[in-house]
C-alpha positions in Angstrom: -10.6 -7.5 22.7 -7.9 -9.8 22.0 -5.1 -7.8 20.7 -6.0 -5.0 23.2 -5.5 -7.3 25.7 -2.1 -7.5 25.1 -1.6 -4.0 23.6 -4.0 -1.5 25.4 -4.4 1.7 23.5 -2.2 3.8 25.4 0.9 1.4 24.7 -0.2 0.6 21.2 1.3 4.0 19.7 3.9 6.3 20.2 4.6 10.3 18.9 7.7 11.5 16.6 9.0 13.6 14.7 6.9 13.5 11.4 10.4 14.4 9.6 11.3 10.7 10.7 10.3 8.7 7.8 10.6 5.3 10.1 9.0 2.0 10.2 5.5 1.9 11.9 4.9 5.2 11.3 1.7 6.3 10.4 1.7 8.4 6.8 -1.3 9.4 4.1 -0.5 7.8 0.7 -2.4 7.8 -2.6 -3.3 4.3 -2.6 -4.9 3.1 -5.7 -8.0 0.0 -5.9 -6.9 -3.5 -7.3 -8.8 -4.4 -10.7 -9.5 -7.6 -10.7 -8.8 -7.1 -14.6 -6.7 -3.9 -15.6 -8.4 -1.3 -17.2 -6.6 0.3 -20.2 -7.5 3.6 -21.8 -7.1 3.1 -25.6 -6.0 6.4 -27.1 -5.2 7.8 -31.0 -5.1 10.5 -32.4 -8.4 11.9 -34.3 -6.1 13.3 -37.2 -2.5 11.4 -38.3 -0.8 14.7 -38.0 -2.0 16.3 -34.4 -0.9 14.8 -31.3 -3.2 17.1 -29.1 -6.5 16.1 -30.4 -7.0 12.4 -29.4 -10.3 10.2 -28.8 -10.2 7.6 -26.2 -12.1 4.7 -24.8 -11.6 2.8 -20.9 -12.0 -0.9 -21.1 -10.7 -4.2 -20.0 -6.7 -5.5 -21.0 -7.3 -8.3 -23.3 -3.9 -11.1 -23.3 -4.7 -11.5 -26.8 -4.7 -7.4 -28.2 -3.1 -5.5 -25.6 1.0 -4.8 -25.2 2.5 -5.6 -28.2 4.5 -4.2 -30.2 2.7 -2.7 -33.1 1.3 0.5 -31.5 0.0 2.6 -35.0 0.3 6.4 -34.6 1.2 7.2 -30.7 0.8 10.2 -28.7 3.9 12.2 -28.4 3.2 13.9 -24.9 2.5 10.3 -23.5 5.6 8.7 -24.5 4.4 4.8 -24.6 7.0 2.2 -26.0 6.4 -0.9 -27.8 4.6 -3.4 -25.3 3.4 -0.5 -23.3 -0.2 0.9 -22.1 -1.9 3.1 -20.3 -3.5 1.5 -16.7 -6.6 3.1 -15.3 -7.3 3.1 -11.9 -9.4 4.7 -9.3 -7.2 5.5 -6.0 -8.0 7.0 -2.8 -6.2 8.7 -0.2 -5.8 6.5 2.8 -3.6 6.2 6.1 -0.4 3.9 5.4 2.1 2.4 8.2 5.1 2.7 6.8 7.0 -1.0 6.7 10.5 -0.2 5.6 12.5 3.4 4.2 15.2 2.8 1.4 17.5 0.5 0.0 21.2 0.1 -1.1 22.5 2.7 -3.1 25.7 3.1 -4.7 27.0 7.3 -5.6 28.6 5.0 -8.7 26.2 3.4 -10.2 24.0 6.7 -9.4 26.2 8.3 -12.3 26.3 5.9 -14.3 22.5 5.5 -14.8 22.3 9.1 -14.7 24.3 9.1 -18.3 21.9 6.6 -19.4 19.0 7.9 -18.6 17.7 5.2 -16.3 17.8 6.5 -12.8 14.8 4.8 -12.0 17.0 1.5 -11.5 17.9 3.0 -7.9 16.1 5.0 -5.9 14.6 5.8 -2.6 11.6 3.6 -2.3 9.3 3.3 0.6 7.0 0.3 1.7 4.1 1.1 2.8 1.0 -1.1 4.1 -2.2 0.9 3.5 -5.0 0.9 6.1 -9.2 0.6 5.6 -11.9 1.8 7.7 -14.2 -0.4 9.4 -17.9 -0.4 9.0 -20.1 1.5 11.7 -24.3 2.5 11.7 -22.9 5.9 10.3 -20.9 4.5 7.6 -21.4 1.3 5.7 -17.9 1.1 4.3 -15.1 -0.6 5.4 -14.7 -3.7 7.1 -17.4 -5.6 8.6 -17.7 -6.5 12.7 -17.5 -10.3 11.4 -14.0 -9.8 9.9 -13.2 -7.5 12.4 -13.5 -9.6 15.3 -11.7 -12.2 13.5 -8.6 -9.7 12.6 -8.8 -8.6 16.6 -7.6 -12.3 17.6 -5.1 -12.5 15.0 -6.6 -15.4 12.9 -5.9 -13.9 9.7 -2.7 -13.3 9.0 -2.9 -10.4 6.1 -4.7 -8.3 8.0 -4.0 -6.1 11.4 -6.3 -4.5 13.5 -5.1 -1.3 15.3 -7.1 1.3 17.6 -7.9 5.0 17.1 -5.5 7.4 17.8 -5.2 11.3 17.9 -4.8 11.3 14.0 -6.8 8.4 12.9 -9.6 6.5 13.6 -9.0 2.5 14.0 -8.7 0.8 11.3 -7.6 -2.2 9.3 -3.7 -2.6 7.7 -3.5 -4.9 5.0 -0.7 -6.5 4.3 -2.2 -8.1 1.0 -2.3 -4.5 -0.3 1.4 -3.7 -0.2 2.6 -0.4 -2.3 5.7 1.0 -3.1 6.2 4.9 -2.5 9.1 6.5 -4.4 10.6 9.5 -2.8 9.1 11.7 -0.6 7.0 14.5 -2.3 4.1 15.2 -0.5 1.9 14.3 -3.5 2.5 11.1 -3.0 2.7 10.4 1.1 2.7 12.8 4.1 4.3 12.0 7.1 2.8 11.8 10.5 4.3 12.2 14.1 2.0 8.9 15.3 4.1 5.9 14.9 3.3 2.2 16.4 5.1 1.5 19.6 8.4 -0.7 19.4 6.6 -3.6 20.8 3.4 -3.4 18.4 6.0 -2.8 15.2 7.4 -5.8 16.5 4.4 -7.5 16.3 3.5 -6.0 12.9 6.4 -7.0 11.2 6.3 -10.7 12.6 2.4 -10.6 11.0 3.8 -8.9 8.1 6.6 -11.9 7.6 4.5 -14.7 8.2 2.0 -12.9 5.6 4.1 -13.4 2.8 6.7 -16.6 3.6 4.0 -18.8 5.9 7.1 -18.6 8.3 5.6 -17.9 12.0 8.4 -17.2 14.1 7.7 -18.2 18.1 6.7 -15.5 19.8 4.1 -14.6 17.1 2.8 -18.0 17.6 2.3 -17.6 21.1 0.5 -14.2 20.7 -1.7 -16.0 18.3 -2.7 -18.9 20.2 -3.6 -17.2 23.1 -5.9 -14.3 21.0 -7.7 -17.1 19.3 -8.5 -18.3 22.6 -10.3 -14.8 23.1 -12.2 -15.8 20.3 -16.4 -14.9 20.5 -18.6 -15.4 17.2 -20.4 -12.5 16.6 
């Protein structure tokens, strides 16, 4: 049980409105796999003149071949630059917690990169931690009860386990994945009303910090100790 222990189900979430756009909430989001190497789809043009009528071929980035600078005959309608190429990559759409909403803006510097044409320099991102199933007798995918058991007691520390709710079944958040969502149209995330309880965001973002910096504040410590001790080998 471990983490239920000290979070039973009906404290581990809360309900909001799905307007919100908070921290812990619980959100869909196009999240894509992670190539180990990038696939690139190669593109030209079958005749020098056209830019509608291409050819094209998916295969892996080389260091040696791939983003420079000498791009012969490119595609109008897909705009690449020198150095530039097109990424291909399979995605699926998953549950997300949201971690954090925005950043600093500045109405200034807003104009200013709207005359330049490089408003993507600020925006309105938000970070998002997507979630994976777990592996059952119905369903092969996911997570296996080895790992599981393991993320229950906190011993890995990119990884958190949280139980089913009205929306989702349980399920694993990995920090390791991390995505950035720009915006909010609802191609790219939907909002939900289910949202972690203050005490399990806490928790979550004390996971999330100790993640990336190997900095484990105390009261995460003390969680973790004492869920290890729950500990049972499958």
């Amino acid at each position: 049980m471990a983490i239920m222990q000290f979070y039973p189900a009906d404290k581990f979430f809360t309900e909001i409105k799905p307007a919100e756009c908070t921290s812990g909430q619980f959100c869909w989001v196009v999240s894509p796999y992670l190539e180990i190497i990038p696939k690139i789809l190669d593109v030209e043009r079958n005749r020098p003149e056209e830019h509608d009528e291409v050819t094209f071929e998916i295969r892996d980035a080389s260091l040696y071949d791939d983003f420079k600078a000498d791009r012969v005959l490119p595609v109008k309608k897909l705009n690449l630059r020198s150095n530039e190429e097109i990424l291909v990559q399979r995605a699926k759409r998953r549950p997300g917690i949201i971690l954090s909403v925005g950043g600093d803006t500045f109405t200034d510097i807003q104009r200013l990169l709207r005359q330049k044409g490089k408003k993507h320099l600020q925006g309105d991102p938000i970070f998002v931690i997507p979630c994976y199933s777990i592996e059952t007798e119905d369903d092969p995918t996911g997570f296996i009860p080895e790992m599981v058991a393991r993320i229950r007691c906190l011993l890995y520390r990119q990884f958190f386990f949280f139980p089913s709710n009205k929306r989702f079944n349980e399920g694993i958040a990995r920090f390791d994945r991390i995505q950035v969502v720009e915006g909010r149209n609802p191609a790219a995330i939907q909002l939900t009303g289910i949202c972690l309880s203050d005490d399990v965001l806490s928790l979550f973002l004390a996971l999330f910090v100790y993640c990336i910096t190997g900095i484990e504040d105390t009261e995460l410590a003390t969680i973790r100790s004492l869920a290890k001790d729950t500990y049972n080998p499958l």
